[in-house]
C-alpha distance (Angstrom), angle and dihedral (degrees) to the residues before:
residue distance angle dihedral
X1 . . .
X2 4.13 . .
X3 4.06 101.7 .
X4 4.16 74.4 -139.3
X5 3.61 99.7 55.4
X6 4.24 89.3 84.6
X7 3.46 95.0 41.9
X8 3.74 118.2 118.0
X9 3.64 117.2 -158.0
X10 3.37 115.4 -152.9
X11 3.56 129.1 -132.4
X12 4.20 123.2 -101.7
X13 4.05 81.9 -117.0
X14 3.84 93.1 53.0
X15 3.87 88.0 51.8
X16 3.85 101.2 50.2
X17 3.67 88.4 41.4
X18 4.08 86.0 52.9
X19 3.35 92.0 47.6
X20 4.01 97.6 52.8
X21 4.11 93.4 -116.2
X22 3.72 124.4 141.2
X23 4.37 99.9 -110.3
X24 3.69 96.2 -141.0
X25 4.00 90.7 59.8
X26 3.62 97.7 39.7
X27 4.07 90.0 51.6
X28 3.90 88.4 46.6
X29 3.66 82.5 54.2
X30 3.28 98.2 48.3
X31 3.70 96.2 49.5
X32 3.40 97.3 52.2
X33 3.64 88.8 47.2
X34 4.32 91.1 47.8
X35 3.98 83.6 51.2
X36 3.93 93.1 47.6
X37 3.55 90.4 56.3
X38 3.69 93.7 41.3
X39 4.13 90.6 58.3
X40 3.76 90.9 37.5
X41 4.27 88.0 56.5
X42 3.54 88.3 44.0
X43 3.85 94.5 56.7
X44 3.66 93.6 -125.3
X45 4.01 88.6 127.1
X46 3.55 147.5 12.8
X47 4.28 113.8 -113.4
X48 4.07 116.3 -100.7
X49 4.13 100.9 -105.2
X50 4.18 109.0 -137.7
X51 4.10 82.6 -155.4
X52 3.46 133.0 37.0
X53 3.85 124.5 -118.7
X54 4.07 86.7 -106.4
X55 3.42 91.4 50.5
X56 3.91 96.0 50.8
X57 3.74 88.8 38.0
X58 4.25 88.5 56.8
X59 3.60 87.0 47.1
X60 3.29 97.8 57.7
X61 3.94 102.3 32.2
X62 4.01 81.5 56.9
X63 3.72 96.1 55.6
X64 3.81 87.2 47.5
X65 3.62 92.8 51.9
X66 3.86 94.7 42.6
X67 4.03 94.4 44.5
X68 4.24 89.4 52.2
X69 3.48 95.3 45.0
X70 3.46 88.9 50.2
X71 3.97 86.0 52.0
X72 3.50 89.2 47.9
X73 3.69 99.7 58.1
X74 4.02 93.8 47.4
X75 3.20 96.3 56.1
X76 4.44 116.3 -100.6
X77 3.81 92.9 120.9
X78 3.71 94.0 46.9
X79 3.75 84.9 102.4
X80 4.18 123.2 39.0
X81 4.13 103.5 -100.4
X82 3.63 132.8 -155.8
X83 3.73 134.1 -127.2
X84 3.61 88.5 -112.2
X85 3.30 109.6 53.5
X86 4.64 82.7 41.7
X87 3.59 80.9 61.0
X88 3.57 110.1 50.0
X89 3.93 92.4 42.0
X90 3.88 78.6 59.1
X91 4.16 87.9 55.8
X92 3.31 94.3 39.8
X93 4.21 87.4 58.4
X94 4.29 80.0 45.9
X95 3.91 87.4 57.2
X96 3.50 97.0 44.1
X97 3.41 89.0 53.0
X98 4.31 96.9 52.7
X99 4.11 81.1 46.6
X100 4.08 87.7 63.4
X101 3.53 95.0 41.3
X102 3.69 83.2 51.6
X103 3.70 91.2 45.0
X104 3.89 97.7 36.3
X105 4.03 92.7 -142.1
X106 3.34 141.1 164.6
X107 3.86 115.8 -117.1
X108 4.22 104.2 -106.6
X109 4.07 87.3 -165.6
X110 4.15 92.9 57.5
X111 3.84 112.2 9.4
X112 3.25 103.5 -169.2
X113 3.75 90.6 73.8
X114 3.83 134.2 58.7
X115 3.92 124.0 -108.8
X116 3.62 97.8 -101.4
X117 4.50 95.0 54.0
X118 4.24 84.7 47.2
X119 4.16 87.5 60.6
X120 3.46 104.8 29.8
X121 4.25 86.6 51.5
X122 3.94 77.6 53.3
X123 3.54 90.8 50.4
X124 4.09 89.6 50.6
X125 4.14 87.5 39.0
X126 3.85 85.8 61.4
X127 3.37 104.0 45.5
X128 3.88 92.0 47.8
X129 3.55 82.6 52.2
X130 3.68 103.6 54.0
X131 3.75 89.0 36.6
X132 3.94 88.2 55.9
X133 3.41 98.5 50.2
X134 4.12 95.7 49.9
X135 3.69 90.2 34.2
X136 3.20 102.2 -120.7
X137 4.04 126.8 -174.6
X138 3.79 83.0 -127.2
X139 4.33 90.5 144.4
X140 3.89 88.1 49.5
X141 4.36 93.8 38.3
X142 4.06 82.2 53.2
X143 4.01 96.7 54.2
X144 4.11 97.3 36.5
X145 3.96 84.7 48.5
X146 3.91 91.0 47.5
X147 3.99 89.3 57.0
X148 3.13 96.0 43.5
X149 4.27 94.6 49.5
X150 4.14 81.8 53.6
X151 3.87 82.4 68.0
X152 3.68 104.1 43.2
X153 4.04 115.8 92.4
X154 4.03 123.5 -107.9
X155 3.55 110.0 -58.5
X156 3.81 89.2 2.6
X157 3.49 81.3 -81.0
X158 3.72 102.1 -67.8
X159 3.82 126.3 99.7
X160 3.77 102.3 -106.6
């Protein structure tokens, strides 16, 4: 049996009513937000950005600077490392993350967070760190690259 085959979807109505909202705003809402994304997938214009690029960039360059430090002061840069070695402790955090899906566990270290957010935080926590280090653009690389995925075709054109 489909674990979906009982489950009862309930109607936009029933879920503005839940939630205590007035149904003719929320639908107005909704609709304008249905047509936004409608215009946006059509490429007739570009989505409204809550941050700037700066402020993203900051955000990011901070977390960078925070996480190597952090490295720093326990100890990995102690001793010059390679790109290599940078790289496969990155994989390793990859494959520890495929074991929890695997495993479906809770993360011991920070419990209030699954298996899978622990390693793939690792994962993020070692880039960071190798991108502090070799001072990277990494905040600036992530942006550029987003633009430029907006213009690639589904899939990037390939079939997975």
């Amino acid at each position: 049996m489909n674990e979906n085959e009982n489950l009862v979807i309930p109607t936009v109505d029933e879920v503005i009513t839940a939630k205590g909202l007035k149904i003719e705003t929320s639908r107005y809402i909704i609709e304008q937000t249905i047509d936004y994304c409608m215009e946006y997938m059509a490429g007739n214009f570009k989505p409204i950005r809550r941050y700037t690029d700066s402020m993203i960039v900051d955000a990011i360059n901070t977390l960078i600077k925070e996480i190597h430090n952090t490295a720093m002061v326990k100890g990995w840069w102690d001793d010059k490392r390679n790109d290599g070695e940078l790289i496969a402790l990155m994989h390793s955090e990859l494959s520890e993350g495929l074991e929890t899906l695997r495993t479906n566990v809770m993360s011991d270290k920070i419990p209030d967070f699954v298996g899978i957010e622990e390693e793939l935080a690792d994962v993020v926590i070692r880039v960071f760190d190798m991108a502090g280090d070799r001072q990277y653009k990494l905040a600036e690389a992530i942006l550029a690259k987003m633009e430029y995925n907006k213009t690639r075709p589904i899939k990037h054109g390939k079939k997975f």
